[in-house]
PATI-840571 format. One record per residue: x negated, y, z of N, C-alpha, C in turn. Coordinates in steps of 0.05 Angstrom, whole numbers, plus 5000, padded with zeros to 4 digits. Atoms other than C-alpha are relative to their C-alpha. Layout:
// PATI-840571
XYZXYZXYZ...
END
This chain:
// PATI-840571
498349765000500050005000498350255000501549804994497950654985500950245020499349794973497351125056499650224989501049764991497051815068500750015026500749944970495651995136500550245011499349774991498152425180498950055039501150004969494952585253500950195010498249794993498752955293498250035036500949924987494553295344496550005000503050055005486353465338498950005022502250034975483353395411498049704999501850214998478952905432500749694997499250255015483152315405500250024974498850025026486252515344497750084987502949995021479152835308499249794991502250235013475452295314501249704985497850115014481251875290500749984966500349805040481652305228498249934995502449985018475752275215499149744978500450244998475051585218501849864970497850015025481551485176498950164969499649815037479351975119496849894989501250095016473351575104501749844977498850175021477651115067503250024989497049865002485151515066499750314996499949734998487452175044501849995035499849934974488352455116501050335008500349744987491353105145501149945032500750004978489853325209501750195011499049784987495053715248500850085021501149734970494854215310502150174994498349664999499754805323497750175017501849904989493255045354498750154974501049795019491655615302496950034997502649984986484855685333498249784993501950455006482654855341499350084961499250055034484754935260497450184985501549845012480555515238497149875007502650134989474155185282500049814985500650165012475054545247500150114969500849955035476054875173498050045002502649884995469655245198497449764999501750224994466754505210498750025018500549844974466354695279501049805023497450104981468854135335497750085032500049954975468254485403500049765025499850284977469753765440497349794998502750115010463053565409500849585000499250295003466752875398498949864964500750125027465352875318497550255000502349805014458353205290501250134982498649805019459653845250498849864978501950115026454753445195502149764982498850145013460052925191503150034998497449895008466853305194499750224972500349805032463953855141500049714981500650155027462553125101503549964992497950075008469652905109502750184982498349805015472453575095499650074973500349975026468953635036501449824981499250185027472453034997502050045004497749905005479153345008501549994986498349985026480853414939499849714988500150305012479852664925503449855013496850204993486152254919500349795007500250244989483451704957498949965026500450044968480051945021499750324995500849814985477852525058501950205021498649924979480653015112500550364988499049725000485053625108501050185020497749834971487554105172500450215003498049815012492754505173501849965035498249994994497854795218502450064994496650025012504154795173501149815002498150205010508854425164499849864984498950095036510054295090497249944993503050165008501954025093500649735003500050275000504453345119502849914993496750115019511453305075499749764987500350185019508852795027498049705025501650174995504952365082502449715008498950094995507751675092499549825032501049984980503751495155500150145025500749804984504851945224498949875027501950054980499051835273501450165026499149714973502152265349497749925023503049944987495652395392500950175021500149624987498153025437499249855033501350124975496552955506502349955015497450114989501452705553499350135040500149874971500353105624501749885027497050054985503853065685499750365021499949704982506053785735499649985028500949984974504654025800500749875025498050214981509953455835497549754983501350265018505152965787502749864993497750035011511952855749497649954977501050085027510452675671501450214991498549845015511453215627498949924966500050105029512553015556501050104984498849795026514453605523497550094971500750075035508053525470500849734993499350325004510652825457503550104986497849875008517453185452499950154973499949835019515753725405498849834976501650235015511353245365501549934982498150165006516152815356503250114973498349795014521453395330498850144982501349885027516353665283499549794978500950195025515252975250502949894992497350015005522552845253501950214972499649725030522553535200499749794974501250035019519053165153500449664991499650305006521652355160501149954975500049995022522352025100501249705002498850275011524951325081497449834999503350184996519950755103497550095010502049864983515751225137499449915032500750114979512150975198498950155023500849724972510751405268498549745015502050194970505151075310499950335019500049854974505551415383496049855015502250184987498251335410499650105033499949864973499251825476501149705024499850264970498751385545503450135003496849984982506651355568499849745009498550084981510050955615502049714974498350105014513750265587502850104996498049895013518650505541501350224994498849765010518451175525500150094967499550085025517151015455501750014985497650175011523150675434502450225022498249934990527051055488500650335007498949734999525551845481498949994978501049945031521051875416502149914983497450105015525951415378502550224988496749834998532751805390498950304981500749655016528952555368499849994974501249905038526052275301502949974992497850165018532851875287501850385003497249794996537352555318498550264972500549835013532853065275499449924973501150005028531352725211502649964985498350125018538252385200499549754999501150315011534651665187500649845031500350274986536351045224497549885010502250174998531250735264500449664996500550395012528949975233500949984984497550035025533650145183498350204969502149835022529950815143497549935001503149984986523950845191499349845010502050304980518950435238498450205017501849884990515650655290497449705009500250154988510250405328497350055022501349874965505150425397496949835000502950124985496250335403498850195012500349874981494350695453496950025000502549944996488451115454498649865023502150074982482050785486498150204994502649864989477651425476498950055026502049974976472251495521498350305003501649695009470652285514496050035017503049964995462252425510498949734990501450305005461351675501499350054969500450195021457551565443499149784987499850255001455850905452503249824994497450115002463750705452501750114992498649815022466751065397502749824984497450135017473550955359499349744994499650275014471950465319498049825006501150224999467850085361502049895025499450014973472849985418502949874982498950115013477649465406503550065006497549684998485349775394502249664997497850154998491549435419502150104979497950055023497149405365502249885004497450145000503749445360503250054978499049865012509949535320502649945006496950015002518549625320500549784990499150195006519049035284497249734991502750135002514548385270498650104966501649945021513048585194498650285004502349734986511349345222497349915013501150024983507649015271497249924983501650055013503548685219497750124983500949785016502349235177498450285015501849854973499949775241497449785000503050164995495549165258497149984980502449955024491849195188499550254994500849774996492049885186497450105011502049974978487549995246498049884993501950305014483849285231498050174971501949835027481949725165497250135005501849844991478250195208497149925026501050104971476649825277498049804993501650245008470249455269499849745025500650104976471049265347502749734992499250144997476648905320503550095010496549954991485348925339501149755018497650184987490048545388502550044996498849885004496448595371503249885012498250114980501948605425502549964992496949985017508648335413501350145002497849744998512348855429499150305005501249675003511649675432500349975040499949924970513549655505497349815014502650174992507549045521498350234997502949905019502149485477500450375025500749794982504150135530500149865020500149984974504849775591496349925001503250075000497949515576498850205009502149704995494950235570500250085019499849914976498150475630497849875024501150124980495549935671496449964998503449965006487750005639498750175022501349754987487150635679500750015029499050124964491250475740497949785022501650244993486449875752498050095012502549904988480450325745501150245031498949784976483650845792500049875023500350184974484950335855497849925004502450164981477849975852499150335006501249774986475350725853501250115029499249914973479650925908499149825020501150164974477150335950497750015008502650004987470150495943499250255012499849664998471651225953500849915036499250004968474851006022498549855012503050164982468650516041498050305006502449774997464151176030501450185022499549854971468951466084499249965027500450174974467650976126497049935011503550055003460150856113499250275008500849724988459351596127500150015026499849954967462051576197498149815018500850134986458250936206497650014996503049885002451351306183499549754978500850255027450950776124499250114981501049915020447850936058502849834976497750175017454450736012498049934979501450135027450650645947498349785012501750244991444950205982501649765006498350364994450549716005501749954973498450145021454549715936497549894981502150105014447649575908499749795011500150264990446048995955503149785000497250124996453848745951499249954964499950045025452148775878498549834979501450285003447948215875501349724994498750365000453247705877501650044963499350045030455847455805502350214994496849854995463047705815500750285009499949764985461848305851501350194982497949745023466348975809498450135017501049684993461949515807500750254999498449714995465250195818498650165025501249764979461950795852502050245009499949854996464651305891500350204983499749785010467151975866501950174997497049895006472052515843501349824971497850095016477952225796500750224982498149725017480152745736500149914973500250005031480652745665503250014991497549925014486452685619501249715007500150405004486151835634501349955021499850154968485151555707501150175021497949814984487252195741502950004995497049845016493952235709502049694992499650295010495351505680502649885024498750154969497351145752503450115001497449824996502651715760502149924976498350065023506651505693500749765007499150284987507250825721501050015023498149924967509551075785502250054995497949855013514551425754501849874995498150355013518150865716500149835024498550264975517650355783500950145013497649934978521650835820501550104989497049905006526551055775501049674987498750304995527150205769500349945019500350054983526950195834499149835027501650134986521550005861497650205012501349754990516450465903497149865008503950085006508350305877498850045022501249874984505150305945497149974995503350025009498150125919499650234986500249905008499150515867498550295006501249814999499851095891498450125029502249874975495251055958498249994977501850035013490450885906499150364992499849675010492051695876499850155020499649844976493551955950496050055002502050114994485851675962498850224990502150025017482351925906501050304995499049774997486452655903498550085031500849864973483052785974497650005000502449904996476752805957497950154995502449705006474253425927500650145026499349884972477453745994498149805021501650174980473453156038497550144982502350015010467153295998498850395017500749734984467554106010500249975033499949954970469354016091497049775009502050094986464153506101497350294991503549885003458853976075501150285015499949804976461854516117499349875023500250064970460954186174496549925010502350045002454053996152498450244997500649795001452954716143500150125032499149864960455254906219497749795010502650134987450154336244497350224998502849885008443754726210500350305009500449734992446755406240500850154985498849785028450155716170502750165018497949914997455056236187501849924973498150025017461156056146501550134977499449785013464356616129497850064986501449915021461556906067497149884999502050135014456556386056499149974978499950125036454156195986499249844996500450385008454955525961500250074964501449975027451955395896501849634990498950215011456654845851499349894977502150095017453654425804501849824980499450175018457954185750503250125003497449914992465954375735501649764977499150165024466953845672501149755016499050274991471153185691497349835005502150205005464452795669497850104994502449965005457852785658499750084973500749995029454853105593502250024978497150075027461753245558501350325010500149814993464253895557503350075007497550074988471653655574500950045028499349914966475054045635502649925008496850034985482253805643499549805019498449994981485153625698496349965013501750014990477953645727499650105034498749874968477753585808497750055012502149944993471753865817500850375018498749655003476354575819501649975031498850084971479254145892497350145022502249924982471454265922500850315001499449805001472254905899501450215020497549824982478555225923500249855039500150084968477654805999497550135015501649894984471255176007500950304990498449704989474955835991501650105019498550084975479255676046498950055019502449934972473355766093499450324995500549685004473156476057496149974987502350035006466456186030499950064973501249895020462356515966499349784974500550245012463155975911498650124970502450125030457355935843500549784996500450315008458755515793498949944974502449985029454155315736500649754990499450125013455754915683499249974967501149955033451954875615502349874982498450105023456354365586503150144998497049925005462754775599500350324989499549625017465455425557501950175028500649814986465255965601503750034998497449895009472556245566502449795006497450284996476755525571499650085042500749984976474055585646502350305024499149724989476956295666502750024995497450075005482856035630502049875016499150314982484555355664499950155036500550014969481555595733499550255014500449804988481256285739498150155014502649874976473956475762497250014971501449975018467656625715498349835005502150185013462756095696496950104999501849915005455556095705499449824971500450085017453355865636497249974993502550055001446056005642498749925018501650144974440355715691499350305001500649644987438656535697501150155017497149734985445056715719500249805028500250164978443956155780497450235023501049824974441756585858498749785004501450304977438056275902500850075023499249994977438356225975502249925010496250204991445555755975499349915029499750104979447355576042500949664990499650355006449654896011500249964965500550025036448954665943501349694994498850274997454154105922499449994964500750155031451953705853502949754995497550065009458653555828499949754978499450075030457553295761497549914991503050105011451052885735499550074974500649975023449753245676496249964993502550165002442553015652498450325000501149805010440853775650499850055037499949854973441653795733498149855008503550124989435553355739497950085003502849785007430853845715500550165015500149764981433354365762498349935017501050144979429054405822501750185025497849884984434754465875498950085025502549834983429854575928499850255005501049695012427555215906503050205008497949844999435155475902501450045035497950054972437355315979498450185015501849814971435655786042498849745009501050194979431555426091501349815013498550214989437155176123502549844987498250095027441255026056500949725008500650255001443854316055501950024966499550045022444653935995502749745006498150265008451453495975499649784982500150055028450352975919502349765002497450145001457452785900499449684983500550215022454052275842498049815015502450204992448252015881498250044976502550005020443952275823496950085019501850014983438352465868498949865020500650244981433352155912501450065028498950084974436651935979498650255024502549874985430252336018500550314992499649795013432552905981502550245017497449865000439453126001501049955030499350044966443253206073503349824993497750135003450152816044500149954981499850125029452452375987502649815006497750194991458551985982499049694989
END
């Protein structure tokens, strides 16, 4: 069959998606983000997920009627596609409710443009059966078309790994699914076209999301358990890492370190499955201690190092604490839902002087999301911090010499354990 492609959303899923796709498909790429749009015509990706060397390649074969990538925020760019990729992000609000109004709108913009035998893959993490049970109803109420009948939908759930470039699209193996078994077949070779890691392909659209959900849920609980050993190893003067290292000797052992929880994934994920077992009624208590856990510890991280600050003699008030990283992850310049912004605001609370330096993060998204200015350079970093917490292991905070930056009686946090042990006055 001959595709055209349609991707409906360019962040750090849907690009590299595109991209991927328009080696061997005509491909458009679409954003209501005016901005994202102009940067990528520019051959420009800000998420540093695709090289500008190899989106300028893809953009260049454009005009070929057999592959390359086009992006656009109109409409009437993806009229003729018979393919629609939906990528948008899937959030949840300040109750950690699910809000699914890009999944909504999405949905109602591709609903403009449905066509007869036209196929909607949903790749955004939801909750079993939002698919089939809010996407469905919008395309069918706004296009006019019958679902199974005109159209098809169908559900593989992003596995990006943002910064990773060891575990890229198409090496990471993509669950598959479709509305009906011949859809199902046809999604599965689709992907399979692209995926060198390979396809599974679940029998049903509601299997192929509950899967996703539960990928990130999984990781979220072992982290919260080792996050609550490091509470406990703290009080009991233990070195946590040295015992998950020696515990990690045995065959079986699940290795998971300590830390803050954020991103667009494992922060956020759990909560969509929460959601659904209590409006089935049922009330996730793993679940969500697992989230209670792992939400309390940019606030535990800032109070212990206050308190480690009052030991050495720091007055509190208007201290200056020097923060070392604001990105979800290491080396990626990705800040959502990042709970690094929890340390933060719990040592403002003390009325304390917060620096925060961040090479891998844009200064402007920063001031946006979180309301405070960005150090962006190692110049624009003081010295003399009363405490200095290393948030974030970017490979650029090794070379600092943190030393040098602290008063005398400074203490150092290291939320990652990137530093030597001998080094620092706390570490989770």
């Amino acid at each position: 069959m001959n595709y055209k492609i349609t991707i409906v959303g360019l962040g750090y899923v849907g690009l590299p998606l595109a991209v991927e796709f328009a080696k061997k498909y005509p491909v458009v790429g679409f954003d209501v983000n005016a901005r994202r749009i102009s940067e990528l015509q520019a051959g420009k990706d800000r998420t540093l997920e695709v090289s500008d060397n190899l989106l300028q390649e893809v953009l260049a074969l454009s005009p070929s009627n057999n592959n390359g990538l086009y992006v656009s925020d109109q409409l009437d760019a993806i009229e003729d596609s018979n393919i629609y990729i939906i990528t948008v992000p899937t959030p949840t609000d300040e109750l950690n409710k699910p809000i699914f109004t890009p999944l909504v709108k999405a949905s109602e913009s591709i609903g403009k443009v449905l066509k007869p035998k036209d196929i909607v893959i949903y790749e955004s993490t939801v909750y079993p059966g939002v698919t089939e049970d809010i996407c469905v109803p919008i395309l069918e109420e706004v296009s006019g078309l019958k679902f199974n009948t005109d159209f098809y939908a169908g559900y593989s759930p992003e596995r990006i790994n943002p910064g990773d470039k060891k575990h890229t699209v198409t090496k990471i193996l993509k669950v598959t699914s479709g509305s009906t078994p011949e859809i199902a077949v046809e999604v599965d070779n689709l992907y399979k076209s692209i995926i060198t890691a390979g396809t599974h392909m679940a029998p049903s659209i509601k299997v192929a999301e509950a899967a996703k959900v539960i990928e990130n849920s999984q990781r979220d609980i072992n982290i919260a358990f080792v996050n609550e050993l490091s509470k406990i190893f703290r009080l009991l003067d233990i070195d946590t890492k040295a015992v998950l290292e020696a515990a990690g000797t045995k065959w079986n052992f699940i290795n998971f370190t300590p830390g803050l929880v954020g991103g667009h994934c494992i922060g956020v994920d759990p909560y969509y499955l929460a959601q659904k077992a209590i409006e089935s009624g049922y009330n996730p208590e793993i679940i969500l201690a697992g989230r209670k856990m792992n939400d309390s510890m940019g606030a535990y991280v800032a109070t212990e190092t206050v308190k480690m600050m009052i030991k050495k003699g720091a007055t509190i008030k208007g201290a200056k604490v020097l923060v070392l990283g604001i990105t979800f992850k290491e080396n990626c310049p990705d800040i959502r839902n990042s709970r690094v912004i929890d340390i933060i605001r719990e040592l403002e609370s003390y009325n304390v002087n917060v620096d925060v330096f961040d090479p891998w993060a844009s200064s402007e998204e920063v001031k946006e999301e979180y309301g405070f200015d960005l150090l962006c350079d190692k110049k624009e970093v003081s010295h003399n911090y009363d405490a200095i917490i290393l948030a974030v292991s970017h490979n650029e905070f090794i070379e600092i010499d943190i030393e040098r930056l602290k008063s005398p009686i400074g203490v150092i946090f290291d939320v990652k354990s990137l530093l030597p042990r001998e080094m620092v006055d706390g570490r989770l």
